[in-house]
C-alpha positions as CSV (number, residue, x, y, z in Angstrom):
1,X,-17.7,0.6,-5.5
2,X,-17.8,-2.5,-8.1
3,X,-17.7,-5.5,-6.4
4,X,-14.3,-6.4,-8.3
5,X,-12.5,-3.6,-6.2
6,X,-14.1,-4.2,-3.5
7,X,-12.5,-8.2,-3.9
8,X,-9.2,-6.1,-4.9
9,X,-9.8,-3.9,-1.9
10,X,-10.0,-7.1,0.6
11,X,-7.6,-9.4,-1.3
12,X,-4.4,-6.0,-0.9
13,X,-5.5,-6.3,3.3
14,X,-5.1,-9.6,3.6
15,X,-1.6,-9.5,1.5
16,X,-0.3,-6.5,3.8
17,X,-1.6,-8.2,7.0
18,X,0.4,-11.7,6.1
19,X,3.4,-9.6,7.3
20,X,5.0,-10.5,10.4
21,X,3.2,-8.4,12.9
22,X,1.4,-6.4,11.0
23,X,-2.0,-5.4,12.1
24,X,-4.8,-3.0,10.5
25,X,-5.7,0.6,12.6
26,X,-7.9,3.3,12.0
27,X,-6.4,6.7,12.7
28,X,-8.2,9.7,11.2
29,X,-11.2,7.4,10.0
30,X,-9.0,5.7,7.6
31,X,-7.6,1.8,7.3
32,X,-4.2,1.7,7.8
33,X,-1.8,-1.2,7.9
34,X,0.9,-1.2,10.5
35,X,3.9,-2.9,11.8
36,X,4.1,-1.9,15.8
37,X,3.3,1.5,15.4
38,X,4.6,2.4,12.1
39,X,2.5,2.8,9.4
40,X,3.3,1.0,6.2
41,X,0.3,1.0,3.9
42,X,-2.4,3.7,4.1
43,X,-5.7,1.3,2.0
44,X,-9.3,3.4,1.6
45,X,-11.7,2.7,-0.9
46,X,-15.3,4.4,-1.4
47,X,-18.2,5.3,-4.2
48,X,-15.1,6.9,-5.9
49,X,-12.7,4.2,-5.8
50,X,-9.5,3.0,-4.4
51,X,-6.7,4.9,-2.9
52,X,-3.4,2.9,-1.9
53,X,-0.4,4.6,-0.2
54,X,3.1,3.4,0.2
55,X,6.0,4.2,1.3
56,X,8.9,3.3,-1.8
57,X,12.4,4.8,-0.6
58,X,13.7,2.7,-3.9
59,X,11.2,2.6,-6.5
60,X,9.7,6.2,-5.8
61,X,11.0,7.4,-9.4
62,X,9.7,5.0,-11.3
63,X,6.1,4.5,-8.9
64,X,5.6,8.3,-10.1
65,X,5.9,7.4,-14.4
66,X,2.5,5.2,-13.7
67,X,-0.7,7.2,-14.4
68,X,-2.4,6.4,-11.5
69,X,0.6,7.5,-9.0
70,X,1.3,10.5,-7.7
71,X,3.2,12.0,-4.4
72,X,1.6,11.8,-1.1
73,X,-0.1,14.7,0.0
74,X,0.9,16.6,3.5
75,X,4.4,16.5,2.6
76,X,4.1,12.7,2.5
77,X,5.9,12.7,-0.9
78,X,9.1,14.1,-0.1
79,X,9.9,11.4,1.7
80,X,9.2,8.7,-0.5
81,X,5.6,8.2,-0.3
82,X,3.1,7.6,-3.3
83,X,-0.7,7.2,-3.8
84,X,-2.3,5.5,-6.5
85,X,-5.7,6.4,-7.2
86,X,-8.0,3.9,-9.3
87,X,-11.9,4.8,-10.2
88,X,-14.2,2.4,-9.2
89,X,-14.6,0.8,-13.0
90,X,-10.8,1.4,-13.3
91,X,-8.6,-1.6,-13.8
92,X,-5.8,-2.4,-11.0
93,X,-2.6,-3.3,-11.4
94,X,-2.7,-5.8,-8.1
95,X,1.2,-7.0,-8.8
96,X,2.7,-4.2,-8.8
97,X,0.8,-2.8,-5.8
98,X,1.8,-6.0,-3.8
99,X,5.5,-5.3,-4.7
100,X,4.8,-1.8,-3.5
101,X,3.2,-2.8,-0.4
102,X,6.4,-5.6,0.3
103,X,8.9,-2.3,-0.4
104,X,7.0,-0.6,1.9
105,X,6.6,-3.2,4.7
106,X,10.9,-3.0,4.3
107,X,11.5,0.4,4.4
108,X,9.4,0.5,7.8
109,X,9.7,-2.3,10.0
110,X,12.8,-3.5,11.8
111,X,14.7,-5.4,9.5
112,X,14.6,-8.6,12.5
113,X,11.5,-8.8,10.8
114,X,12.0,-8.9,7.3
115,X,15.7,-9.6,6.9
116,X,15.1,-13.7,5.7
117,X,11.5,-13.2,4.6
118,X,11.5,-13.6,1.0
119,X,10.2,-10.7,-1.8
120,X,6.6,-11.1,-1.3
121,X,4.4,-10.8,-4.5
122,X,0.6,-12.1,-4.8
123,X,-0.5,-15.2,-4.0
């Protein structure tokens, strides 16, 4: 992995885990960002690249035009969930990704939690 999306990687973990109460896990071998025990951002990267699923219950539709999204595998999709998949040389859209991640952290955790917390977009 490039050391860009390896800073990409690093910098779209610390955005998710600025949520209230969210906290990283690793189920199956894989990073995942959660809020109590819900999951809300599934974040791996490798020799290959980055993979970043979400959970978008409004902006599914239009998450699915982008060429690097596509439905979550094991049924995943059905209810909302995308991936995007980026090669390690690929660029990454890291705004739209945070706004995915923020949609995601909503559609999850209790809304105590998010209900006066401002849209979140990068830093």
């Amino acid at each position: 992995m490039t050391g860009s999306l390896r800073r990409t990687t690093a910098a779209l973990r610390r955005f998710a885990l600025a949520f209230p109460q969210a906290h990283e896990d690793f189920p199956w071998g894989e990073c995942v960002i959660k809020v109590g025990k819900r999951i809300f951002v599934f974040l791996n990267h490798d020799a290959q690249g980055l993979r970043v699923t979400v959970k978008l219950p409004r902006s599914c539709g239009a998450a699915l035009l982008a060429p690097f999204a596509k439905p979550a595998g094991y049924g995943l999709g059905r209810s909302g969930w995308v991936t995007a998949t980026f090669a390690s040389r690929e660029a990454v859209p890291f705004d739209v990704l945070c706004s995915w991640i923020d949609e995601s952290y909503r559609a999850v955790a209790p809304k105590k939690l998010w209900a006066d917390l401002p849209l979140r977009g990068p830093a």
